[in-house]
C-alpha positions in Angstrom: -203.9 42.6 -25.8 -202.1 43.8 -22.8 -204.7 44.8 -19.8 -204.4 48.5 -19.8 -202.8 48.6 -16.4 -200.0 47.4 -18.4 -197.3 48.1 -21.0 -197.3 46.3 -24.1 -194.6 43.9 -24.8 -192.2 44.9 -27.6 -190.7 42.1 -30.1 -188.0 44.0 -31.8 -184.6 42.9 -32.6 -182.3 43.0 -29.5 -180.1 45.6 -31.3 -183.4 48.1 -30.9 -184.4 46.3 -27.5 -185.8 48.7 -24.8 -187.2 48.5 -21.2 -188.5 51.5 -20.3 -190.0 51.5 -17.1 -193.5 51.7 -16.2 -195.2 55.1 -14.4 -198.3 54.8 -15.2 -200.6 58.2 -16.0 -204.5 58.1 -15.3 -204.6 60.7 -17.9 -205.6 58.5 -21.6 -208.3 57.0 -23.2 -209.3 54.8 -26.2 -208.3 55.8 -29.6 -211.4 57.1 -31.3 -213.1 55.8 -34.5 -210.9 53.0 -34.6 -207.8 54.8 -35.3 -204.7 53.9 -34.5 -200.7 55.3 -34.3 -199.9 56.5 -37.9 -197.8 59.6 -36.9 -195.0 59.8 -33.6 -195.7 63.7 -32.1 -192.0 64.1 -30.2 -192.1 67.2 -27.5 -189.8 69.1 -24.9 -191.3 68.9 -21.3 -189.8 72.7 -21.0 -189.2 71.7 -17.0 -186.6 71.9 -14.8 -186.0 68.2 -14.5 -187.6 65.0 -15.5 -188.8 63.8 -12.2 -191.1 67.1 -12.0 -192.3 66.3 -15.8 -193.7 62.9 -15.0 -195.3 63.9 -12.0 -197.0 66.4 -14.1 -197.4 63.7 -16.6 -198.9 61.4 -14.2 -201.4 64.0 -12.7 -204.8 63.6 -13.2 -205.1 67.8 -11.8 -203.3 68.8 -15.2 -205.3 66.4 -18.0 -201.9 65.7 -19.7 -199.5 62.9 -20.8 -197.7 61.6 -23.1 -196.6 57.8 -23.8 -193.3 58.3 -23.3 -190.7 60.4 -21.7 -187.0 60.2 -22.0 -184.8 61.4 -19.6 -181.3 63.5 -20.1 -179.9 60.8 -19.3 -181.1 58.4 -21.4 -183.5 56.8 -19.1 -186.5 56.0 -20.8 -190.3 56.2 -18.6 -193.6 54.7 -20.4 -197.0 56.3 -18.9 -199.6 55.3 -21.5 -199.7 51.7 -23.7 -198.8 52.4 -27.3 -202.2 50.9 -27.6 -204.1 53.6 -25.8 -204.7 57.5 -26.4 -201.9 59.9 -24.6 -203.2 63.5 -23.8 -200.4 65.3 -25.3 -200.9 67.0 -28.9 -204.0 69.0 -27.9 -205.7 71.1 -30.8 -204.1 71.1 -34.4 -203.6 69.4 -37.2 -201.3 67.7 -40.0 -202.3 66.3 -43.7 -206.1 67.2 -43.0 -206.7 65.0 -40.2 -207.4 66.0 -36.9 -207.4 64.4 -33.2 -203.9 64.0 -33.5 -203.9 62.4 -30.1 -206.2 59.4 -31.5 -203.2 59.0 -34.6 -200.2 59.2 -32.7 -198.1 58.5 -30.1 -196.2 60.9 -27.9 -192.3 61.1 -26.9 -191.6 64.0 -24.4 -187.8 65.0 -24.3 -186.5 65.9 -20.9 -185.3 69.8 -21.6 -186.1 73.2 -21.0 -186.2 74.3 -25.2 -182.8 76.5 -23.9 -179.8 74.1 -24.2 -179.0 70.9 -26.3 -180.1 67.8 -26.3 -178.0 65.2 -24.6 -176.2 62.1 -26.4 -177.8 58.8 -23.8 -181.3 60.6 -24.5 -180.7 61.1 -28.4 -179.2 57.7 -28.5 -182.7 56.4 -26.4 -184.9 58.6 -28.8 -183.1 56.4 -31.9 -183.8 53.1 -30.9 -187.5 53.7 -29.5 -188.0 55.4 -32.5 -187.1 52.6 -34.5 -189.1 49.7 -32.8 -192.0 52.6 -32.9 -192.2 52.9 -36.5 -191.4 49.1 -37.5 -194.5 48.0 -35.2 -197.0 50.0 -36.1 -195.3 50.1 -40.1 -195.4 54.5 -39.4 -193.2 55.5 -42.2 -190.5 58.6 -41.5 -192.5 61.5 -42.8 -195.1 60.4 -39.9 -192.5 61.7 -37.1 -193.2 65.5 -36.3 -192.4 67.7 -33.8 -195.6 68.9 -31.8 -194.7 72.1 -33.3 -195.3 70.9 -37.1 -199.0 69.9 -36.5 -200.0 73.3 -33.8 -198.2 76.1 -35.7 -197.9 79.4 -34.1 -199.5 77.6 -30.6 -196.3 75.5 -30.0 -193.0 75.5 -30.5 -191.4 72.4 -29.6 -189.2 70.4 -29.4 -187.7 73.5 -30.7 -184.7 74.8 -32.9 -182.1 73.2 -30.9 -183.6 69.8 -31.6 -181.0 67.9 -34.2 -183.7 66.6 -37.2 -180.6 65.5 -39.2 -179.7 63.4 -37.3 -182.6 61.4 -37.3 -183.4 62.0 -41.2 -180.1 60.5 -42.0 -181.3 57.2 -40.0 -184.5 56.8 -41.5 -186.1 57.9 -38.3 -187.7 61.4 -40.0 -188.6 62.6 -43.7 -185.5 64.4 -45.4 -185.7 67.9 -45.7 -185.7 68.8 -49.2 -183.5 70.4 -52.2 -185.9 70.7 -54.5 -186.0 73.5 -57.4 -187.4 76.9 -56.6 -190.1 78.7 -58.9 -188.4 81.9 -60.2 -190.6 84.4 -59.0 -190.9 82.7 -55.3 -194.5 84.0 -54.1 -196.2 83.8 -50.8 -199.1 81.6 -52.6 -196.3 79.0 -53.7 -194.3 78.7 -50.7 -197.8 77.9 -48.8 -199.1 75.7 -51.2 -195.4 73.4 -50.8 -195.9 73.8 -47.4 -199.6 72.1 -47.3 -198.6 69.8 -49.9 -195.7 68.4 -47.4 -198.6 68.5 -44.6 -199.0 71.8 -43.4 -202.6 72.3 -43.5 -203.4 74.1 -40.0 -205.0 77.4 -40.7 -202.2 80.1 -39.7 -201.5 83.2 -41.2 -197.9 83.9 -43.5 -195.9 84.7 -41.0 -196.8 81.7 -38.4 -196.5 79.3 -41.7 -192.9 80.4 -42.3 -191.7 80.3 -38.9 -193.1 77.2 -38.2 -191.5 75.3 -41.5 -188.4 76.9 -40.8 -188.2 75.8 -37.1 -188.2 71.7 -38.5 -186.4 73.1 -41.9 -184.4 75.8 -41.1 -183.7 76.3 -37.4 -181.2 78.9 -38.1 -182.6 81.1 -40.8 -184.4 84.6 -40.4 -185.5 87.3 -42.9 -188.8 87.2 -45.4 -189.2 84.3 -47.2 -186.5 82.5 -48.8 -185.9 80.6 -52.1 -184.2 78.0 -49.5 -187.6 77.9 -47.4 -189.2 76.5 -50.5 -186.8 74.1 -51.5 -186.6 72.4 -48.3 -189.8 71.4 -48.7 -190.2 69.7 -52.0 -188.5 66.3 -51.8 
C-alpha cells in the first residue's frame, strides 16, 4: 500500500486511464472499524472557482476535504488516497449506516449550484467514476449526491446536475417506473423512499424534496404518483 503521502496507483484500462494530480489535504484519517469505500458521495464546491475550493480543501483551518475535485474544465485534482478517510459528507446517513465518510469516497464538482455543468468535467466525472467503482467493485446504486444521504442539510450537487446521463452509463442506479398504489399516501411514498435508501430521519416535506432533487429535479406541488414510481425499480 501506497505511503499515505501518496496517491494510489490506478490499473484500469487505458480507455478509463486518469492522472489527476496530486494536492494533497492534511485534513483525513483512517477509515474506521475496518471499513472501506462502498458508496461514491459526489458534491458542488458552491465557490467561485476551483483554485479557491482546493485551498479550502487543502486547509487544515476549515477541517474539510474531499478525495477528489474536478475542475470546469475537466482537470482532475486528488487530495486524499482512495485508501484513506476524506472529511467531506459530515453527519447523515443512507441504508442505515452511518459515518458516511468511513464508506465512501468524495468527488467535489467545480460549480456554484447556479449554472450547468460543463462537458471536459462531466466527461472527467465518467471515467473516474468508472475506474472508482470497478476497483473497489461499488455497484451504481452506491453513487449519491451528498444531498441523498443529509436531506434537508444539503442540497448538492443540486437540480442542475444531469443523473441521466450517468444512469444510462452504468455510473448511477436508474430512476424508476415502477406501479403506483391507487390511493398514493404519505406512509407509502416514505416507506419506497427508505426501502431505496432513504433512511435519515426528516420530516414529509424534507423527504419529498430531497427524492425529487435526484428523481425529479423539475417537479413541484404535493406529492405525486410520479414521485413514487421513480423510486421502485
Amino acid at each position: 500500500m501506497p505511503a499515505a503521502g501518496t496517491p494510489a496507483r490506478f490499473a484500469v484500462p487505458s480507455t478509463t486511464d486518469l492522472t489527476p494530480i496530486w494536492h494533497p489535504s492534511p485534513n483525513f484519517g483512517s477509515r474506521r472499524d475496518g471499513l472501506g469505500p462502498s458508496l461514491v458521495v459526489l458534491h458542488y464546491t458552491a465557490m467561485n472557482s476551483a483554485q479557491a475550493a482546493l485551498d479550502r480543501l487543502c486547509d487544515p483551518q476549515y477541517e474539510v476535504s474531499a478525495h477528489y475535485l474536478i475542475g470546469c474544465g475537466g482537470t482532475l485534482w486528488q487530495m486524499v488516497r482512495e485508501e484513506d478517510r476524506a472529511w467531506h459528507a459530515g453527519a447523515g446517513e443512507w441504508r442505515g449506516q452511518t459515518d458516511i465518510n468511513s464508506r465512501s469516497i468524495g468527488i467535489e464538482l467545480d460549480n456554484r449550484g447556479d449554472h450547468p455543468f460543463s462537458e471536459p468535467q462531466l466527461a472527467t466525472l465518467e471515467t473516474l467514476l468508472l475506474a472508482i467503482l470497478s476497483r473497489w467493485k461499488i455497484p451504481p446504486s452506491g453513487v449519491l449526491g451528498h444531498s441523498d444521504m443529509a436531506p434537508g442539510r444539503k442540497i448538492d450537487p443540486g437540480p442542475r446536475f444531469p443523473w441521466s446521463r450517468l444512469e444510462h452509463q452504468a455510473l448511477a442506479a436508474q430512476s424508476g417506473a415502477g406501479d403506483c398504489p391507487q390511493n398514493l399516501t404519505q406512509d407509502a411514498f416514505r416507506a419506497a423512499a427508505r426501502a431505496a435508501g432513504y433512511t435519515a430521519q426528516t420530516d414529509d416535506d424534507t423527504l419529498l424534496a430531497t427524492v425529487r432533487l435526484r428523481h425529479r429535479p423539475s417537479a413541484t406541488g404535493p406529492l405525486h404518483p410520479a414521485d413514487f414510481a421513480a423510486l421502485i425499480p
